[in-house]
C-alpha positions in Angstrom: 3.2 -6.6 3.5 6.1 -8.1 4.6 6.9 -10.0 7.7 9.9 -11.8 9.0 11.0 -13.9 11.9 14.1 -15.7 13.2 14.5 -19.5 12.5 18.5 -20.4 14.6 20.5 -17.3 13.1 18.6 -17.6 9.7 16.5 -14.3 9.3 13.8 -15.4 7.2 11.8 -12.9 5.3 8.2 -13.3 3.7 6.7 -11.2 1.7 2.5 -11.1 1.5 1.1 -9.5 -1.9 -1.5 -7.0 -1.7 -2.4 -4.5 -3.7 -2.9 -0.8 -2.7 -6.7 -1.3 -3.1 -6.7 -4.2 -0.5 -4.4 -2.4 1.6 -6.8 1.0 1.9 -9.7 -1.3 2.6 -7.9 -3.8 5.5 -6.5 -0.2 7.2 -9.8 1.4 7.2 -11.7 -1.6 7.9 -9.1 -2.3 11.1 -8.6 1.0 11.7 -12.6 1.6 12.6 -12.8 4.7 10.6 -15.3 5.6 7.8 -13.9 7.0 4.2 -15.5 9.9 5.2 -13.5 10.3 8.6 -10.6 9.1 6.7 -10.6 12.0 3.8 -11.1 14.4 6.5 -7.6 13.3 8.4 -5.6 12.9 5.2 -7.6 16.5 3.3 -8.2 14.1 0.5 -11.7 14.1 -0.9 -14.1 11.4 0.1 -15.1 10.4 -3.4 -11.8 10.1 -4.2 -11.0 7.8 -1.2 -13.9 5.8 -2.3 -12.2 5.4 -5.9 -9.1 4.0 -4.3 -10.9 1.9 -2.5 -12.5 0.5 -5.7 -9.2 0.2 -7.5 -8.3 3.3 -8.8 -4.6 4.7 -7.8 -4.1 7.8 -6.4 -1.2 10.8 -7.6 2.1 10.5 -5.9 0.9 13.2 -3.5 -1.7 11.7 -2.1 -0.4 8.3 -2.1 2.5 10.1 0.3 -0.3 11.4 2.6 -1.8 8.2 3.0 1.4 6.5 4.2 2.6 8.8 6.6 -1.3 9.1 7.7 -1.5 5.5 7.9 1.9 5.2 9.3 3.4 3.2 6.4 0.0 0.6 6.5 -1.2 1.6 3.1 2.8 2.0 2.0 3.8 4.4 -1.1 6.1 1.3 -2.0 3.2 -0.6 -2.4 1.8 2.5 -5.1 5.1 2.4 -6.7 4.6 -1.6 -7.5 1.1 -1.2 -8.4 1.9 1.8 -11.1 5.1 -0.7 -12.3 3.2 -3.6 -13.2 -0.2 -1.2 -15.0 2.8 0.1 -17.0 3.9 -3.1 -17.8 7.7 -2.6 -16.2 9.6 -5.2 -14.0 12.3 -5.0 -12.0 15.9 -5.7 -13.3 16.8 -9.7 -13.1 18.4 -9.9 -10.0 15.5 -7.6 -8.1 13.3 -10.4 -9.1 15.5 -12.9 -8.0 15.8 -11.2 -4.5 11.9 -10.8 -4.3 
């Protein structure tokens, strides 16, 4: 997640890790709505919503679902960084700097 706020004319940026897993779980728990109730607005299976939940990523597909379902609160950016770092890349130098 990432949040920012105004300090004079600075624009100061934070930036909360999560991972997708803890993401699902704080938008459904927030959200009020069961994994059941959840696979049937996205199309995606139950027991595969249930697997994210415990950890496992989803394909690209339905990653995209569940941002523009959740309206960017479970973010395919967020995917993109968890699949990086199980592969073992990292960004160029001065990404990491800028992070």
């Amino acid at each position: 997640m990432v949040y920012w706020g105004l300090r004079g004319n600075t624009i100061l940026v934070y930036v909360v890790a999560m991972s997708y897993q803890t993401a699902l779980t704080a938008y459904l728990e927030t959200s009020g709505k069961t994994q059941a109730q959840f696979a049937a607005e996205t199309g995606i299976g139950q027991g595969s919503i249930s697997r994210y939940v415990k950890g496992r990523l989803p394909d690209r597909e339905q990653a995209e679902t569940i941002d523009r379902i959740t309206n960017g609160g479970v973010p395919l950016a967020l995917w993109q960084s968890e699949w990086a770092k199980r592969l073992g890349l990292t960004p160029p130098a001065d990404q990491r700097a800028a992070a």
